[in-house]
C-alpha positions in Angstrom: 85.1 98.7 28.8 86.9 97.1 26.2 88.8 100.2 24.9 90.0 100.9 28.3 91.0 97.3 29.1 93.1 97.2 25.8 94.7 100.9 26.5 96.0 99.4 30.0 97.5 96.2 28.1 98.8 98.7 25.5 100.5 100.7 28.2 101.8 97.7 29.9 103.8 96.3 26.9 105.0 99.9 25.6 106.9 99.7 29.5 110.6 98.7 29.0 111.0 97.7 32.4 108.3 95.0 32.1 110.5 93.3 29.5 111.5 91.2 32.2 108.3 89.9 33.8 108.1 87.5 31.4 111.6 85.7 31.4 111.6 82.4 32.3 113.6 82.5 35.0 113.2 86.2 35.8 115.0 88.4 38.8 112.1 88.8 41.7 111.8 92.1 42.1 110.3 93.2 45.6 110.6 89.9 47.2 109.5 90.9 50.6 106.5 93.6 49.8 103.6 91.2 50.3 104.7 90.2 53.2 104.0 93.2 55.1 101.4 94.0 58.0 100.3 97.2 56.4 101.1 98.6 52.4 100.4 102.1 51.4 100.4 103.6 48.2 97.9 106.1 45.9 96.4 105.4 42.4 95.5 107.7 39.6 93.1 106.9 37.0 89.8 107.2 34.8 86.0 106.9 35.2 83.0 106.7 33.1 79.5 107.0 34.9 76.5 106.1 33.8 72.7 105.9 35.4 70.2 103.0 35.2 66.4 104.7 35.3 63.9 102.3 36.4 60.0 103.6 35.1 56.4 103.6 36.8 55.0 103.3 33.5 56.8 102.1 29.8 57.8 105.1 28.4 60.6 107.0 26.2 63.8 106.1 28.1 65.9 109.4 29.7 69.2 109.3 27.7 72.3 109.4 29.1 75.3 111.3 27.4 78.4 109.8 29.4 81.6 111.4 29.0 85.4 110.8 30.9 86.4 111.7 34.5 89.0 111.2 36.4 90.1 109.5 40.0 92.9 110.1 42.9 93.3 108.7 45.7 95.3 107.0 48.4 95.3 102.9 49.6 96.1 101.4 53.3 96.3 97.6 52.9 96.0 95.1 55.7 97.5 91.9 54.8 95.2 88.7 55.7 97.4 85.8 54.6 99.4 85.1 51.1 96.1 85.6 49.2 93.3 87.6 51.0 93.9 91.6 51.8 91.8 94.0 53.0 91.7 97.4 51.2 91.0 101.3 52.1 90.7 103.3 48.9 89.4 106.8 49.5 89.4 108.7 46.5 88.1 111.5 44.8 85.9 111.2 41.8 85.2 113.9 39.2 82.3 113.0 36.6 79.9 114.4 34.1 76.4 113.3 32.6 74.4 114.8 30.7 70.5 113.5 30.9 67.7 113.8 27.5 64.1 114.2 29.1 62.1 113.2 26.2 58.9 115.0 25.0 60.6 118.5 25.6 60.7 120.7 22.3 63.6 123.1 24.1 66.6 122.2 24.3 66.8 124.2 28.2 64.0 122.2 29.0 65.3 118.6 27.8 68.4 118.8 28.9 70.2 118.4 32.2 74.2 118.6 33.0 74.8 116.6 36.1 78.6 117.4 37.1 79.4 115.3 40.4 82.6 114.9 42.4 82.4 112.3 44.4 84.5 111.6 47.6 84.5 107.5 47.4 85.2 105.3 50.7 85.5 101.7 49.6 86.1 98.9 51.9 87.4 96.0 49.9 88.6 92.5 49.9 91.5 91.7 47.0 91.5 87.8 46.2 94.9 87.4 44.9 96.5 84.3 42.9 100.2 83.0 43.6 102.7 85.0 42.3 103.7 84.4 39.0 107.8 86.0 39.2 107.4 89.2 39.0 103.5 89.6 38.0 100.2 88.3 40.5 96.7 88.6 39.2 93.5 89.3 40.8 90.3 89.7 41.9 88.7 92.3 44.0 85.2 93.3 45.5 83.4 94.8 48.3 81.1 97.9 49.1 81.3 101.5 49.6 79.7 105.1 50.4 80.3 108.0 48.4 79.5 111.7 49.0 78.3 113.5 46.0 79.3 117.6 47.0 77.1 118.2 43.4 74.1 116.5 44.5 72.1 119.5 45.2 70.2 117.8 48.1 69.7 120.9 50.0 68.3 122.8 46.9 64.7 124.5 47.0 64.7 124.4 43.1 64.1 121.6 40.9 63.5 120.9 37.1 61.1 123.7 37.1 63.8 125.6 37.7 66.2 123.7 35.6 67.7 122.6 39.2 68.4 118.6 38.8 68.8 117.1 42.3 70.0 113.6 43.6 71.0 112.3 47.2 74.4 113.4 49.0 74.9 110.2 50.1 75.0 106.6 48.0 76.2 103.3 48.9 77.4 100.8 46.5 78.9 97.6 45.5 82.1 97.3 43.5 83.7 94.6 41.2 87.0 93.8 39.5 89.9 92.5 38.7 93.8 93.8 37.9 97.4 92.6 37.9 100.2 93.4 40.2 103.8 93.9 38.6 106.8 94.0 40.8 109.0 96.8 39.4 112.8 97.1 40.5 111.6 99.8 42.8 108.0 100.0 43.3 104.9 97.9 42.6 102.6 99.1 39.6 99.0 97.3 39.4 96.8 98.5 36.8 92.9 97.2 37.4 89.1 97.6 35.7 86.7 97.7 38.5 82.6 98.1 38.2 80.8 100.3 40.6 76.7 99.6 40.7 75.1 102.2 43.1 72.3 100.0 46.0 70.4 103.2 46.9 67.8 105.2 44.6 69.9 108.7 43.9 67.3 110.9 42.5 65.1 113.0 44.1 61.8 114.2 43.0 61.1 117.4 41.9 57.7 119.3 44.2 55.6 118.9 41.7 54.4 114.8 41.5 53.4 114.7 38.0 56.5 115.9 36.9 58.0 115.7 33.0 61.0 115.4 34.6 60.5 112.7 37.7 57.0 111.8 37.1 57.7 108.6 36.1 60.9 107.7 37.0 60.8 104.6 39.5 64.6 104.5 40.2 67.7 105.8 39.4 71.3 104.4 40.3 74.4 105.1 39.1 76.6 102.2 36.9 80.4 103.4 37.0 83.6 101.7 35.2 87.0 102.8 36.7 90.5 101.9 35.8 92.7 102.4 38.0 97.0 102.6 37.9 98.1 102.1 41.6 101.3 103.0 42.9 102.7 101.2 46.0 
């Protein structure tokens, strides 16, 4: 999280045209943007997903080998008052994990690639500050549903078959925070945002004793996005 958030900042100073923002007395760029019914815009960015297991029994942990995705996707804003919006992001989200079963001697046995593309429907509430000339911080949180077309859910096979299957469906919670910068013509915001998954994803292979599933309680995916929106 920490490499990404200090990437954005890196990004932000290399901009020329931000030069600007922090005058003391700087020219206010889009003046009138905020003050809008409805915004619209898109965002482009990066995602790394994770998985928290949960066990029956204490045992060796499932490893998870993360790796970066990416995000797209388009915004419709309703504007609440100076401070409070309400935000529909539907995007899509390509990711990949790859999962260690211990206790496995083979490598086709212990390991499982999960690719997933998710198609994301947040509704969220952004908690802005004043506006600082031509730059605003702030917060933003709510839920969301996603659609996993990798999840498998429909599959006779499991691990048995070397078949790894999870729900279509998962609903989450999402946290964050970003900064809006009013560009001459445009406004660029970049953000971090957490994603924590409510709903157990995986489902258990046919046989109950499984290597594989056995003992596995719960699993949820734990996401980091950030985001560079475009309005």
């Amino acid at each position: 999280m920490r490499k990404w958030f200090f990437i954005c900042v890196g990004l932000l100073v290399l901009m020329p045209s931000l030069h600007a923002q922090f005058n003391e007395r700087p020219i206010l760029n889009k003046e009138n943007e905020d003050k809008k019914f409805l915004n619209w815009g898109y965002f482009l960015g990066f995602n790394q997903y994770d998985f928290k297991f949960d066990y029956e029994e204490n045992a060796r942990d499932v490893l998870v080998s993360k790796t970066l995705g990416f995000n797209v996707g388009l915004i419709g804003e309703m504007r609440i008052n100076n401070f409070l919006d309400l935000r529909f992001e539907p995007g899509l989200h390509y990711t990949a994990r790859n999962l260690g079963f211990p206790g496995f001697d083979e490598e086709r046995d212990a390991i499982r690639e999960v690719k997933s593309t998710y198609i994301n429907f947040p509704l969220l509430l952004k908690v802005s500050a004043k506006r600082f000339g031509n730059w605003k911080p702030f917060l933003i949180g709510g839920g969301s549903t996603s659609l996993n077309l990798g999840s498998n859910e429909t599959s006779l096979d499991d691990n048995s078959s070397g078949t790894f299957r999870m729900t279509k469906w998962v609903y989450n919670y999402e946290l964050g925070f970003g900064i809006d910068f009013y560009l001459e013509y445009f406004k660029f915001t970049p953000s971090i945002r957490g994603v924590f998954a409510l709903t157990d994803e995986l489902i258990r292979d046919n046989d109950p004793n499984s290597p594989w599933t056995g003992n596995i309680d719960g699993m949820r995916t734990r996401g980091l996005f950030v985001n560079f929106t475009f309005e």
